[in-house]
VEXSE-133325 format. One record per residue: residue number from 1; x, y, z of N, C-alpha, C, O in turn. Coordinates in steps of 0.02 Angstrom, whole numbers, m for minus. Example, Ala and Ser with C-alpha at 12.3 -4.5 7.8 and 13.67 -1.06 7.14 Angstrom:
! residues 2
[site 1,[660,m284,390],[615,m225,390],[660,m165,390],[712,m166,423]] [site 2,[642,m112,354],[684,m53,357],[645,2,394],[670,57,402]] 
//
This chain:
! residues 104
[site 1,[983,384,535],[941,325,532],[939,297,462],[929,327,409]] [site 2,[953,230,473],[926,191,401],[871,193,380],[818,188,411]] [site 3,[879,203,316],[781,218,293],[757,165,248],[702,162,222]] [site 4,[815,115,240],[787,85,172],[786,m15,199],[806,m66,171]] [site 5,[750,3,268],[723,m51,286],[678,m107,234],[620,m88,224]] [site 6,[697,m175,200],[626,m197,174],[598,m223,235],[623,m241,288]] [site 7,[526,m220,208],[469,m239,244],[434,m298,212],[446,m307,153]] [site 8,[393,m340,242],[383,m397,230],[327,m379,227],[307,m373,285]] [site 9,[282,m363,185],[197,m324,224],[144,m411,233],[113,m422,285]] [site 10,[145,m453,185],[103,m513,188],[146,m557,154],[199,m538,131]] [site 11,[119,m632,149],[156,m672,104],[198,m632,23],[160,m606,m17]] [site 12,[254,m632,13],[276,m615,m54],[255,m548,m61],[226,m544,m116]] [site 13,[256,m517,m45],[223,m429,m24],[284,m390,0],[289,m360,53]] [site 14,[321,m396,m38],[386,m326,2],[419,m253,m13],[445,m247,m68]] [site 15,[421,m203,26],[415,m139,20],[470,m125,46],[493,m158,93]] [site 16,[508,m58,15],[556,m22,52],[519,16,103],[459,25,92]] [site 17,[550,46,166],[526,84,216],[501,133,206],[444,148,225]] [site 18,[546,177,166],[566,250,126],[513,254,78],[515,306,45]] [site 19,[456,205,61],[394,229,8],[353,240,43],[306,273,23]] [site 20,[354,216,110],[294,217,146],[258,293,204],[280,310,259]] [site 21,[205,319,167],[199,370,169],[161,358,255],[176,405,292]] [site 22,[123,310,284],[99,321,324],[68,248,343],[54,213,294]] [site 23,[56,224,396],[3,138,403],[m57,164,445],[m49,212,483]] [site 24,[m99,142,440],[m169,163,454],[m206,110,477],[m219,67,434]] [site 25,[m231,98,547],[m270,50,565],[m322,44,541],[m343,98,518]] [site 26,[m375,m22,530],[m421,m60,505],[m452,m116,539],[m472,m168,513]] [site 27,[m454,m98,614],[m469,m153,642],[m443,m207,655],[m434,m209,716]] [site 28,[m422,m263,627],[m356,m316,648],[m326,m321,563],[m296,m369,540]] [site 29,[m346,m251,520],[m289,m252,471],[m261,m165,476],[m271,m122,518]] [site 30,[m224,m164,415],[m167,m120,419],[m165,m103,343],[m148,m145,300]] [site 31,[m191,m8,323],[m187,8,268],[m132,46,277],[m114,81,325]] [site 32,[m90,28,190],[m15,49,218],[m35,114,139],[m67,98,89]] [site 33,[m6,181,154],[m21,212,98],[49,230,87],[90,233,132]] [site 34,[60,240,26],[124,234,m11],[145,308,m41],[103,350,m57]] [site 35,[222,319,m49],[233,407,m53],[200,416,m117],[186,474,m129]] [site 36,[180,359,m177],[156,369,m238],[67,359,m246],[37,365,m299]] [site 37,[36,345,m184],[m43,374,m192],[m67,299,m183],[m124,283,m167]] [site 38,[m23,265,m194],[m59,187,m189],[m68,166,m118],[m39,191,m70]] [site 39,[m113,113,m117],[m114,90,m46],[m123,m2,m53],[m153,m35,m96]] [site 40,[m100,m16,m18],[m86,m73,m3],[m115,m117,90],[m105,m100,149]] [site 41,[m147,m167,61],[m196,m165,128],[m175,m229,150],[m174,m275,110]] [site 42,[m149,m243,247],[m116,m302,255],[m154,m313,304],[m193,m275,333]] [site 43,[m138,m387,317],[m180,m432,366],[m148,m443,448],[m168,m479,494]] [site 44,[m89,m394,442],[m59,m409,510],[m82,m331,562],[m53,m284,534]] [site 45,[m111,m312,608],[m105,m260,654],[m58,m189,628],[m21,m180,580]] [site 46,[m75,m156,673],[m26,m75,663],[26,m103,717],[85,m85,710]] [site 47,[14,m137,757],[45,m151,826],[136,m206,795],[194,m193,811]] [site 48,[122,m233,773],[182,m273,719],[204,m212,699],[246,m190,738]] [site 49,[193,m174,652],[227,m140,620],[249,m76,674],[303,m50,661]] [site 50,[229,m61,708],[253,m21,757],[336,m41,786],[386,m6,795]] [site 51,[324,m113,793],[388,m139,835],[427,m148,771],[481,m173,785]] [site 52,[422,m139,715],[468,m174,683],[502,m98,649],[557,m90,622]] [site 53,[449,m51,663],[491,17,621],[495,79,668],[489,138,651]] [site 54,[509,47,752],[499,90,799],[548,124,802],[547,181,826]] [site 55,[622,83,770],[701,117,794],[704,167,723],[731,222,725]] [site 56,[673,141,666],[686,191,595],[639,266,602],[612,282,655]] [site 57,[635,300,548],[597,357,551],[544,361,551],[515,399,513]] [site 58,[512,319,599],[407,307,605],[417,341,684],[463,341,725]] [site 59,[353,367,682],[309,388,724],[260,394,739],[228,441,714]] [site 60,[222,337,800],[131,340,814],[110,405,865],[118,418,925]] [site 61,[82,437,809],[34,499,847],[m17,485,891],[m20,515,945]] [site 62,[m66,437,874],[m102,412,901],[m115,321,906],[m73,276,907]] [site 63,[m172,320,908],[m197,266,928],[m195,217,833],[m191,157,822]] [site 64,[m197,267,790],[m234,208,720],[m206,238,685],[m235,235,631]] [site 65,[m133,288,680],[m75,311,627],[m18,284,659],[m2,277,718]] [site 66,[9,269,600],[106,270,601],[111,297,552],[87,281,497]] [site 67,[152,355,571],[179,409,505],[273,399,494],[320,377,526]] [site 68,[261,430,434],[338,428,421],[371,496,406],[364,532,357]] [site 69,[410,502,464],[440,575,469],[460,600,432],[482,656,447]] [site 70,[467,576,358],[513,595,334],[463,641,279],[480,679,235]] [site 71,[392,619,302],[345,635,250],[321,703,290],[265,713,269]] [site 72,[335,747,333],[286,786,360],[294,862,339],[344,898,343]] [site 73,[240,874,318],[232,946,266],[248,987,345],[304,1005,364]] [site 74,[213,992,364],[211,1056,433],[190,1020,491],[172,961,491]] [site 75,[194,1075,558],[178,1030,625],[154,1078,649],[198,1116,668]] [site 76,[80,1104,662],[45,1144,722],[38,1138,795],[m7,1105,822]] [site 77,[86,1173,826],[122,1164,904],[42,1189,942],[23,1182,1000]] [site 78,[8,1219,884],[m29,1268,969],[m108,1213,949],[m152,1236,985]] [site 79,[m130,1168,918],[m170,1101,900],[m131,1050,890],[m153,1006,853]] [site 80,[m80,1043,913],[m24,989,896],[m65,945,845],[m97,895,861]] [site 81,[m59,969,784],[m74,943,738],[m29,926,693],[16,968,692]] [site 82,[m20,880,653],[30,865,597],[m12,867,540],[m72,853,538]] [site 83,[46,896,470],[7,898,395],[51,849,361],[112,855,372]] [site 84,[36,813,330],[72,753,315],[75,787,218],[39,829,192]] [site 85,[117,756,196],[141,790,122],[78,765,73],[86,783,15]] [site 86,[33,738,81],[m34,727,54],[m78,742,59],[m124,711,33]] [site 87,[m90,818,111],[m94,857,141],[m178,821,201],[m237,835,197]] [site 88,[m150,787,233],[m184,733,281],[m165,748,345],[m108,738,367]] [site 89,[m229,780,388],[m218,795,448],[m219,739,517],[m262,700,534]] [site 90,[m160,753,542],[m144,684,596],[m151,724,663],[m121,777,667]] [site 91,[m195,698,725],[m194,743,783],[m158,685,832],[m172,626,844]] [site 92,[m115,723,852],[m70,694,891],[m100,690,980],[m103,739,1017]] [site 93,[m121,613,1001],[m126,621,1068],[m89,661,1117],[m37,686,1094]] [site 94,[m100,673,1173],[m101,708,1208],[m33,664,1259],[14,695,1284]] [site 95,[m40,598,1265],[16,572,1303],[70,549,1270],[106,510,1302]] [site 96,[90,568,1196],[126,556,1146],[174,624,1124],[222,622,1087]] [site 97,[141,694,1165],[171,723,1121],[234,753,1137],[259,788,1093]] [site 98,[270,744,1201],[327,743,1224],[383,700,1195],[442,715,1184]] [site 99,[353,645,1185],[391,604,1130],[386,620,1067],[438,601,1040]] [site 100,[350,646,1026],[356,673,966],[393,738,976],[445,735,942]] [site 101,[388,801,1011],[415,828,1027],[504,819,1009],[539,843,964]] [site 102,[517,778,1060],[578,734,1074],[628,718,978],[683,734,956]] [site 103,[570,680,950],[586,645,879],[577,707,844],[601,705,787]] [site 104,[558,747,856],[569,806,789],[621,862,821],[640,910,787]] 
//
């Protein structure tokens, strides 16, 4: 997989794929946290960015994360839990995890 998608996050706002540690829903915005601690906060949905980084190395656990696989410290099979390298616990729904399964 290509990783070094740019992203368009808002007007004049553009990011490689590969920094992006994780996007985080906000209601009808989208906090995007970055592999360097920063965060960056956009005005478009998780739901956009889902479709646009569905074929690269993202994955929605749930309902209000998109993670980036490339970031994942460990994966607890028996709480299907994920530890993300910032050490940020992600619980993976329950009708998702055959497909995550699948991607890892």
């Amino acid at each position: 997989m290509n990783n070094d998608l740019l992203i368009t996050i808002d007007k004049g706002t553009t990011i490689r794929s590969s920094q992006i540690l994780m996007l985080k829903a906000d209601i009808n915005y989208t906090n995007i946290l970055m592999d360097d601690g920063s965060t960056i906060l956009s005005s478009r949905t998780l739901g956009i960015f889902e479709k646009r980084l569905y074929s690269y190395s993202f994955f929605r656990p749930n309902r209000s994360v998109i993670i980036n696989l490339n970031y994942i410290a460990s994966f607890q099979k028996e709480s299907f839990t994920i530890k993300m390298e910032n050490d940020e616990l992600i619980s993976i729904s329950r009708r998702r995890t055959k497909q995550f399964l699948r991607r890892i």
